[in-house]
C-alpha positions as CSV (number, residue, x, y, z in Angstrom):
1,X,46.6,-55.3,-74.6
2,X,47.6,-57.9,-76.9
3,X,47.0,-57.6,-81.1
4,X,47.5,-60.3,-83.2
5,X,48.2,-60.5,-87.1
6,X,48.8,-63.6,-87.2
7,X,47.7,-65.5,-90.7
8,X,46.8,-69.3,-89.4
9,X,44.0,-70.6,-87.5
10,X,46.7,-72.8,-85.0
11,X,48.6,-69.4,-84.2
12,X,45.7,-67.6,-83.7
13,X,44.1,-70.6,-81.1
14,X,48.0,-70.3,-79.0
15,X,47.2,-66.4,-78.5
16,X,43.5,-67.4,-77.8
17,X,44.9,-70.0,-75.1
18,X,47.6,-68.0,-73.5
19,X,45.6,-64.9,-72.7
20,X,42.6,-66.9,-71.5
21,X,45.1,-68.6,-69.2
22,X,46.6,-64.8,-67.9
23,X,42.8,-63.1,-68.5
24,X,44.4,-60.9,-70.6
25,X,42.1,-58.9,-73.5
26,X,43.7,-59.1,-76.6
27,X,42.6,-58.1,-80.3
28,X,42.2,-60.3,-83.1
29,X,42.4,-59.2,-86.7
30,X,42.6,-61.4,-89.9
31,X,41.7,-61.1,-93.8
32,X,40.3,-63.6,-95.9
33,X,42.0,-66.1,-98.1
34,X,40.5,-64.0,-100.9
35,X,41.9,-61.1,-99.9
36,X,38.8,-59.1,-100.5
37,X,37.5,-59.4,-96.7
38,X,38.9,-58.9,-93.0
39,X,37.7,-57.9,-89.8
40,X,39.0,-57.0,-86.3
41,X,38.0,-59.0,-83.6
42,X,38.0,-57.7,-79.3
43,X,38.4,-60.4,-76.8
44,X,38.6,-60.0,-73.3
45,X,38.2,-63.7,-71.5
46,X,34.7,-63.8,-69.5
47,X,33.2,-61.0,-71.0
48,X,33.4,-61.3,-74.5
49,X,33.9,-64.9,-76.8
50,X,37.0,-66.2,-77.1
51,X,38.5,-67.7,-80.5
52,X,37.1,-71.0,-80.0
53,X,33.5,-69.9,-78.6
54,X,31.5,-69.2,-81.8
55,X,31.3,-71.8,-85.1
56,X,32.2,-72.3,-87.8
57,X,36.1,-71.9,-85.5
58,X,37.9,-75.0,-86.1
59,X,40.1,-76.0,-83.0
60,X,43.4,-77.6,-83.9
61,X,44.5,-81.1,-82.9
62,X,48.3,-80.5,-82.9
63,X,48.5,-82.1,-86.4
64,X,49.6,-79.3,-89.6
65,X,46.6,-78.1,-91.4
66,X,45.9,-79.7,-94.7
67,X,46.9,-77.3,-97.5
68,X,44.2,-76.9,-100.6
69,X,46.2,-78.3,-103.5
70,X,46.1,-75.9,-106.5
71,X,45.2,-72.7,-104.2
72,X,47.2,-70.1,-102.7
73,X,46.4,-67.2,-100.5
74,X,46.0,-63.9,-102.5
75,X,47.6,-60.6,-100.5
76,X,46.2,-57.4,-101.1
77,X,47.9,-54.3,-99.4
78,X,44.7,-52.3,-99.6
79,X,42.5,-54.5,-97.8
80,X,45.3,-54.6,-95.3
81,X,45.9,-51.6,-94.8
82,X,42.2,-51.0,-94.1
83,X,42.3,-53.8,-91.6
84,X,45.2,-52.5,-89.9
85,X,44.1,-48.7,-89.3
86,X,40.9,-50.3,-88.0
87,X,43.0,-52.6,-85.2
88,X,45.5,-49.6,-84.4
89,X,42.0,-47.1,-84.3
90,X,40.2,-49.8,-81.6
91,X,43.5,-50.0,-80.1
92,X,43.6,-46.7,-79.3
93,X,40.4,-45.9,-77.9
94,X,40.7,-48.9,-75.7
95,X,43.6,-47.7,-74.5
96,X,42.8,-44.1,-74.1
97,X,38.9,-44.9,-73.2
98,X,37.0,-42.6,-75.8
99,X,34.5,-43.4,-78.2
100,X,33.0,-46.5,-78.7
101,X,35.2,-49.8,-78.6
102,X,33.6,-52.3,-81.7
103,X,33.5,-56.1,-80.2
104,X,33.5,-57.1,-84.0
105,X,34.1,-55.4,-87.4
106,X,34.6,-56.6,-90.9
107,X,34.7,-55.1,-94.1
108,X,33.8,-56.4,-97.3
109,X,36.1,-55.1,-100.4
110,X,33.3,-55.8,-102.9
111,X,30.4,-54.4,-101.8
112,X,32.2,-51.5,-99.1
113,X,30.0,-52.9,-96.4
114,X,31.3,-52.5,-92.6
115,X,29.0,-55.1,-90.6
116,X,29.3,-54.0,-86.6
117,X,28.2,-56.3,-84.4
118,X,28.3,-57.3,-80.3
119,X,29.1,-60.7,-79.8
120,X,28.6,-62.7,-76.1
121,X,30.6,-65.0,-74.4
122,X,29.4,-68.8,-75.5
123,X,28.3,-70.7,-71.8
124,X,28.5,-74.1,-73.9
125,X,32.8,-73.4,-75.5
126,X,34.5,-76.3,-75.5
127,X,37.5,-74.6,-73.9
128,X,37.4,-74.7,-70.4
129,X,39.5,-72.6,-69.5
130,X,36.9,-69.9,-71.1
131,X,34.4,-71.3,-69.6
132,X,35.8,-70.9,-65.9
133,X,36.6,-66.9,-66.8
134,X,33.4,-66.4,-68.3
135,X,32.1,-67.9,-64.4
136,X,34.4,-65.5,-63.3
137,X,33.0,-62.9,-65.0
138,X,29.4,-63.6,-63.8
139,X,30.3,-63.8,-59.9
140,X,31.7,-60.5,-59.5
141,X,29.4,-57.9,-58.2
142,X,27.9,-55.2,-61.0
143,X,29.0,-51.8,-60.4
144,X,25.7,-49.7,-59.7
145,X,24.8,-47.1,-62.2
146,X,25.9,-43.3,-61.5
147,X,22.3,-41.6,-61.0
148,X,21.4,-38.6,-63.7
149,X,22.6,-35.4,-63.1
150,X,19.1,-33.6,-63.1
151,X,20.4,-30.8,-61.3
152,X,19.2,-27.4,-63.0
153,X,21.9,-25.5,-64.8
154,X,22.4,-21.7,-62.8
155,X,20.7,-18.8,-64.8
156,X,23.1,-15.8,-65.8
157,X,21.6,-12.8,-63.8
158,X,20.1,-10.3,-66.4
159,X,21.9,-6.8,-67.6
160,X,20.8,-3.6,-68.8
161,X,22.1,-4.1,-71.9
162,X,23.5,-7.0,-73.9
163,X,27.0,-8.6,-72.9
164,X,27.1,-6.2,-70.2
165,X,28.0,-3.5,-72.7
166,X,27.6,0.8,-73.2
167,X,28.2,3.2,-76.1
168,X,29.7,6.2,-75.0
169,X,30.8,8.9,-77.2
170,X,34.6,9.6,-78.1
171,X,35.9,12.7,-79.7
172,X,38.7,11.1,-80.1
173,X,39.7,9.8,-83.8
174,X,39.8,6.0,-83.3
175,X,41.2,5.8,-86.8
176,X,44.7,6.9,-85.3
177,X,47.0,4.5,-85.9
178,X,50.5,4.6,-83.3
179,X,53.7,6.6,-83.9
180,X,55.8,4.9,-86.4
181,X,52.9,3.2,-88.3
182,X,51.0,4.3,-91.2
183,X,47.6,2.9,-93.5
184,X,48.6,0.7,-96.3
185,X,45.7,2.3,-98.3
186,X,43.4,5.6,-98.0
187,X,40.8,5.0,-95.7
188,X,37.3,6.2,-97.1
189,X,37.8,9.8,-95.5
190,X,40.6,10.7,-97.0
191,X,39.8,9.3,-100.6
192,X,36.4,11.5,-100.5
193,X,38.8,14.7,-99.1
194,X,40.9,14.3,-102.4
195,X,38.2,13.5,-104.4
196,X,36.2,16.4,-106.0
197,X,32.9,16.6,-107.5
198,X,32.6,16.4,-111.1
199,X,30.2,19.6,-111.0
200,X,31.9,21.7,-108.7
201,X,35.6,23.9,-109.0
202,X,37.4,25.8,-106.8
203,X,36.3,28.7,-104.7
204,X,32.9,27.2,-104.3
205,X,31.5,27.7,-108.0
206,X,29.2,25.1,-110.0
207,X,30.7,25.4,-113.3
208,X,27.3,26.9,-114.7
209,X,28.0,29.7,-112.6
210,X,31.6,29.8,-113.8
211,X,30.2,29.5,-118.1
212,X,27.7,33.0,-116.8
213,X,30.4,35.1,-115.4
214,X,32.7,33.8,-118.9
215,X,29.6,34.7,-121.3
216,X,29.3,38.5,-119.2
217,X,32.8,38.9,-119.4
218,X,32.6,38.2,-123.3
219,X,29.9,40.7,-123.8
């Protein structure tokens, strides 16, 4: 897989020319002399348009192209970097084959608009070498689509109770923690075994009973 960052329209019709030549898909990524637009571009000769398939592409003649007096390309990191991570990112899954692979992505700084769009090979391209992969392309048998798996999915065999589960009964403390090892806090038995009612005192005695046998004592 070839990707290209190249930043002239004669550079970017050599790559175009070479890997129709070699049938080799490449990626095309650019940004706009405003630097407030770019888009990434997937190529693969026959299948997909080539650089010089769709309008308003200019196809060079050999001579330099003129230069707009008075004008000069703005650069803008952050519309490159977005344009970048969007080649690497189409890069990858075409590589890797996951996702979807965009044929054709731009993004517009200005409004933060991502148009997505499919483009087709163009059978009238003035380069004729496209047009011979495109026939290619056409001629080679269509691989037959894999039938739907409509097979029904096996049912888990039912159980007494759920996950297969029982509740037995353990007189065993569970709380118990191994030798060497100890609670960082209380656990809720032992704070209620320290702590004692505000009613009640030792020996069993409600403290009303305790003010009666104080008063007979008295008399």
């Amino acid at each position: 897989l070839v990707l290209s960052c190249v930043d002239n329209f004669d550079a970017r019709l050599s790559v175009n020319l070479a890997c129709l030549e070699l049938s080799q898909p490449w990626m095309e990524s650019g940004v706009s002399e405003q630097a407030t637009s770019g888009h990434i571009q997937l190529l693969i000769p026959g299948r997909t348009p080539c650089y010089q398939c769709i309008p308003p592409l200019v196809v060079a003649t050999g001579e330099q192209q003129p230069k707009r007096e008075g004008f000069c390309a703005a650069s803008l990191p952050t519309t490159m970097g977005i344009i970048a991570g969007f080649l690497a990112q189409n890069a990858l899954k075409y590589l890797l084959r996951f996702g979807t692979v965009s044929s054709y992505v731009g993004y517009d700084a200005l409004t933060d608009t991502f148009p997505n769009i499919t483009l087709k090979a163009n059978p009238e391209c003035t380069n004729k070498v496209c047009l011979q992969r495109q026939h290619e392309h056409s001629s080679r048998p269509q691989e037959p689509k894999k039938p739907a798996d409509v097979r029904k999915k096996p049912v888990a065999p039912a159980v007494d109770a759920e996950w297969g589960m029982t509740v037995v009964e353990s007189s065993q403390d569970d709380t118990a923690v191994a030798e060497g090892l100890e609670y960082a806090f209380l656990r809720s038995a032992e704070v209620k075994e320290q702590e004692a009612p505000e009613d009640s005192v030792s020996g069993g005695s409600s403290l009303e009973q305790l003010k009666a046998r104080l008063k007979g004592l008295s008399t």
